[in-house]
N, C-alpha and C positions, 0 to 999 in steps of 0.2 A: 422341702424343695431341694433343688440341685446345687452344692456349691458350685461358684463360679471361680478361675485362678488366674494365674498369668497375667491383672495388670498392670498400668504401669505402675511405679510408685508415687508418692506424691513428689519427691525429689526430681523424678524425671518432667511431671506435669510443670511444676513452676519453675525448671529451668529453661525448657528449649522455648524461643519466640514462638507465638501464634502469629504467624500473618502469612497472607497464600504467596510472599514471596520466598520464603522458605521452602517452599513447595515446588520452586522453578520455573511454576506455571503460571503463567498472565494469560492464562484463556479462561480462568476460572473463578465467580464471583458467587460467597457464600450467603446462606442466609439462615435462619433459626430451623425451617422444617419447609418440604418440597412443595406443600400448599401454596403457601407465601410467595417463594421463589418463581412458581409456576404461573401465578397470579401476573409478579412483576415483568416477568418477560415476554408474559401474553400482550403487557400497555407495551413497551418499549418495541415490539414487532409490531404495532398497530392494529393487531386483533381486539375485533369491539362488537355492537351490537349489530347481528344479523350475518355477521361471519360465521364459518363451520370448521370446524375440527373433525377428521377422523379418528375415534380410538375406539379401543375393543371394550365391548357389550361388558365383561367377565372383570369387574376392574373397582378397585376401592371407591366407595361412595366420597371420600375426603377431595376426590379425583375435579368433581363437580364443581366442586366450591369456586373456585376460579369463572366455569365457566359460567355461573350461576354472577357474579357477582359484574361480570363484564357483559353480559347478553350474547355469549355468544353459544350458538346450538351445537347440542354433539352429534354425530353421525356416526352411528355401532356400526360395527362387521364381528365378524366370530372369531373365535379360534381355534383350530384342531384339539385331538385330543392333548398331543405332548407341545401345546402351546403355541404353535407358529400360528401365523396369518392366516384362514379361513381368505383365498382374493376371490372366490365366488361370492362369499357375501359383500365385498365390499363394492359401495357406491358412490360415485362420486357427483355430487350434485353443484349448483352453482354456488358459487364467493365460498370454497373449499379451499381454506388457508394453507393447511398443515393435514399432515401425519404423526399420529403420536402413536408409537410401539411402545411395547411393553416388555421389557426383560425379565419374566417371571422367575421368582426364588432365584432370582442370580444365573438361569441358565440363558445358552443364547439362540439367535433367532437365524433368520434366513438372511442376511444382511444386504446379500448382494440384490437381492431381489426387492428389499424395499429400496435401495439408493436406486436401481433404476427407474420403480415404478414412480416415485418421490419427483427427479429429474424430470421424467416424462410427463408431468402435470404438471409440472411447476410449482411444487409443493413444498416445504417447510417441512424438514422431516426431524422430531423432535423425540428422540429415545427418551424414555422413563425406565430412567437405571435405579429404579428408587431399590430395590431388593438387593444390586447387585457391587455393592463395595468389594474390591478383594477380587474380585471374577475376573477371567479373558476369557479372548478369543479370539484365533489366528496369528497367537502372542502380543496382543497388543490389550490394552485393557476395555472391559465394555462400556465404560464411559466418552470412549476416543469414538466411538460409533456413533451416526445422527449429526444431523447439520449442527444439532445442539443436543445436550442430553443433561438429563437431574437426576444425580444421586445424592438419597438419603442417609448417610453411615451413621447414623442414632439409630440404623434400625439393626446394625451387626458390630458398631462399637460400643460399651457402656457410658455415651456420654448422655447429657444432658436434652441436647438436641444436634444440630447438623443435615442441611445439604448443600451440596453443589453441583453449577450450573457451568456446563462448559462448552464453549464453544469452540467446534471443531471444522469448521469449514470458514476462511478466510471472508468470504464477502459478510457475514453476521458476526466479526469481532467487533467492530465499530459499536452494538448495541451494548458493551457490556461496562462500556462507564456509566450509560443513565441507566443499569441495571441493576451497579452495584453502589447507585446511588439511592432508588429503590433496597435495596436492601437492610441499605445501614439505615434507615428509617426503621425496622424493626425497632421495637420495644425490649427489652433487657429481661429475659423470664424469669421469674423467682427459682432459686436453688435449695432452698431448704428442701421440701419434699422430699426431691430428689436423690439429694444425700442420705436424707433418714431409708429412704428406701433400702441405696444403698448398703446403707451399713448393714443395716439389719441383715438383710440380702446376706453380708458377708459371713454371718453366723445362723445362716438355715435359715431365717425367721423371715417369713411373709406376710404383713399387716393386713396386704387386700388379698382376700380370695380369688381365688382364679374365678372366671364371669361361666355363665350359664353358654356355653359355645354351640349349643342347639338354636337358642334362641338366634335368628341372625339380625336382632341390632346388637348385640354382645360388643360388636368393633365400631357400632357407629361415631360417629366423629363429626360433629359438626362445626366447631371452635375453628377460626380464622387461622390461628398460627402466626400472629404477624408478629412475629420476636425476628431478633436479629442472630445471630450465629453466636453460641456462646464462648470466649476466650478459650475454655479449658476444655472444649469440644473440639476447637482446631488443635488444640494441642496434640490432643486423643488422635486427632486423624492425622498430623505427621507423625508421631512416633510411630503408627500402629505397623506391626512386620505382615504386609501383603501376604507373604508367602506362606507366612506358618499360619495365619487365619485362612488361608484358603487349603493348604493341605490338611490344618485338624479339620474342619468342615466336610471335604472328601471323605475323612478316615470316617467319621461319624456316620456319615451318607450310607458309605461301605457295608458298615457294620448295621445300621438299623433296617437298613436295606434287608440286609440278612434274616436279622430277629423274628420282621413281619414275613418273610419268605418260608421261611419255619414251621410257623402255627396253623398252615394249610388251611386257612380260613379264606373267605370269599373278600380279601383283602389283599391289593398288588399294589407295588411300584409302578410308576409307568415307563415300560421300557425307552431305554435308549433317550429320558431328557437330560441327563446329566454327561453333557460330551467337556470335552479336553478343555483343560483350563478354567471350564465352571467353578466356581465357589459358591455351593446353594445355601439359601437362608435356611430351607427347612428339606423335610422330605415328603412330598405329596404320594400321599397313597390314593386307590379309588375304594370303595366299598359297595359291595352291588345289593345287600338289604339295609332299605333303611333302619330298622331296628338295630340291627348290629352297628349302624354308625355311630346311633344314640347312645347305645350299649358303652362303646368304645368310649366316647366323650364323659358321661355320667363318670366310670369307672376310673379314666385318669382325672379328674376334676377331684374326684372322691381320697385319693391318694396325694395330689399336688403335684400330677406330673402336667405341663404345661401344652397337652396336646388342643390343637383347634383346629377353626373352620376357618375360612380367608377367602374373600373378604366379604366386608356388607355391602352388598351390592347397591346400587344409584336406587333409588326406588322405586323409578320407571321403568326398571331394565326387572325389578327382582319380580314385580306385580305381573308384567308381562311374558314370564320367563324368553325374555326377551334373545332371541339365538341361543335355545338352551342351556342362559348361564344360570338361571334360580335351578334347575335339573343337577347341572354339573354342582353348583355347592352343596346340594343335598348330597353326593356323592363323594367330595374330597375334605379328605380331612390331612394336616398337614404337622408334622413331628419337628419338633424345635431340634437346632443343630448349630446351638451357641458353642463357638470357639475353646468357651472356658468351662463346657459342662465335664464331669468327672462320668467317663464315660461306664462303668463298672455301676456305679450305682443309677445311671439313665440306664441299662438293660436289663437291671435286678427290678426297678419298677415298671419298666414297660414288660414284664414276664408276668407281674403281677395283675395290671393290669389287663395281660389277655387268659390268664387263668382264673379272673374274675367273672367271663364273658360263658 
């Protein structure tokens, strides 16, 4: 596997305070992982059974759980190829709460276009920054976007777990003391694992195998999530330097970018999603034979290079290929573009990996 470097030390983790008033912000109420949180803010907005949500068809099955667990219906629309809003397909039908977008891999979206059309219905417009810790856009960061928005940063810091729910539009601060009331009712996750992983982690050694990323319940998730925010997770998330986890992530982008651009194979980037101030989780590629996708997967699975498929889809949306999203994950596979990868040895086995094919 890849070492990972740069973090903090223990010194730094058990000195600085964990609490979000070190952070400057009191618009911002955490919880153990974006399920839970998502959950909890769906009760304290008063979404319940026979209400509807808009979010896009193409979207993690973990996504559901909420709305699966409160009765409230979801309502897919598409999205282009380089991820924006598909507004042909979207409909809007009656007791239509919210709008939930999607910041994929940390890039950004059409923003001005959803806060008007959001406005214009009278909608609850609710960003899902879950990918995009570290990210801007229009110099401000992509969590400041959406009436309210949830970022996950367990999924681009090495903590335990982590996200946060921020409220950015004045009339919806008021819900965020019964939210972070809801929250601290999280349950305390166990940390050994964790640690063992890590260590191991820190000397090559990978205990679990990379999953079968063909198969697509590989990411399924069905577990509530309901922990609470872990101490040394907020810790992670004030010390972390925005700027050099969002610059080494570009440089990565740049460079693997490159690699797959190379091998003249029927595998591309998709132009022009990574604009100014993105910090992406991964790099999505498309692949236009299925065989070659498999190829690629088997081949880094086979070596221990951490490439996959994202996500596992709702399973009404995947049986349906519902707005061509079960189409599209047959087609995208997606290159890890961890902060702390050693980038010299991620392109010695991704070369290897396409001289395998």
């Amino acid at each position: 596997m890849i070492k990972r470097s740069a973090r903090p030390s223990l010194l730094e983790l058990f000195s600085t305070a964990a609490h979000v008033e070190v952070l400057g912000d009191k618009n911002a109420s955490f919880a153990g992982y974006g399920r839970f949180a998502l959950k909890n803010l769906f009760q304290v907005l008063g979404f319940g059974a026979g209400d509807r949500i808009l979010l896009p068809a193409y979207i993690c099955d973990v996504v559901l759980l909420p709305f699966e667990e409160l009765g409230i219906e979801p309502v897919y629309y598409g999205v282009t190829r380089d991820f924006q809003i598909d507004w042909e397909s979207v409909h809007l039908l009656p007791r239509t709460k919210a709008l939930l977008t999607v910041n994929y891999f940390g890039t950004s979206i059409d923003y001005a276009a959803i806060e008007a059309y959001a406005a214009r219905h009278g909608l609850t417009w609710i960003s899902d920054n879950a990918h995009g810790f570290a990210s801007m856009a229009g110099g401000k960061p992509l969590e400041e976007y959406g009436d309210i928005s949830l970022t996950c940063f367990r999924k681009v810091l090495p903590s335990l777990n982590g996200a946060c729910v921020r409220f950015n539009t004045p009339r919806y601060l008021p819900f965020k003391t019964e939210l972070d009331r809801l929250n601290d009712k999280g349950a305390s996750e166990p940390r050994l694992r964790f640690f063992c992983k890590s260590f191991l982690a820190s000397f090559g050694i990978d205990p679990w195998p990379i999953p079968d990323y063909a198969d697509a319940a590989a990411f399924r998730d069905r577990a509530p999530g309901c922990f609470g925010v872990d101490p040394l997770a907020l810790k992670l998330y004030v010390l972390a330097d925005r700027t050099r986890v969002r610059e080494r992530r570009r440089s990565l982008y740049q460079s693997v970018a490159a690699a797959v651009a190379g091998r003249g194979m029927q595998i591309s980037e998709i132009p022009g999603l990574l604009r100014d101030g993105n910090s992406p989780l991964v790099l999505p590629v498309e692949v236009s034979e299925p065989g070659l996708w498999r190829r690629i997967l088997n081949s880094s699975r086979k070596l221990g290079l951490d490439l996959h498929t994202w996500p596992s889809l709702p399973a009404q949306v995947a049986a349906a290929d519902l707005l061509g999203s079960t189409t599209r994950w047959r087609r995208m596979l997606y290159f890890p573009l961890h902060q702390g990868l050693h980038e010299a040895t991620y392109l010695t086995l991704l070369k290897k990996v396409f001289d395998e094919l």
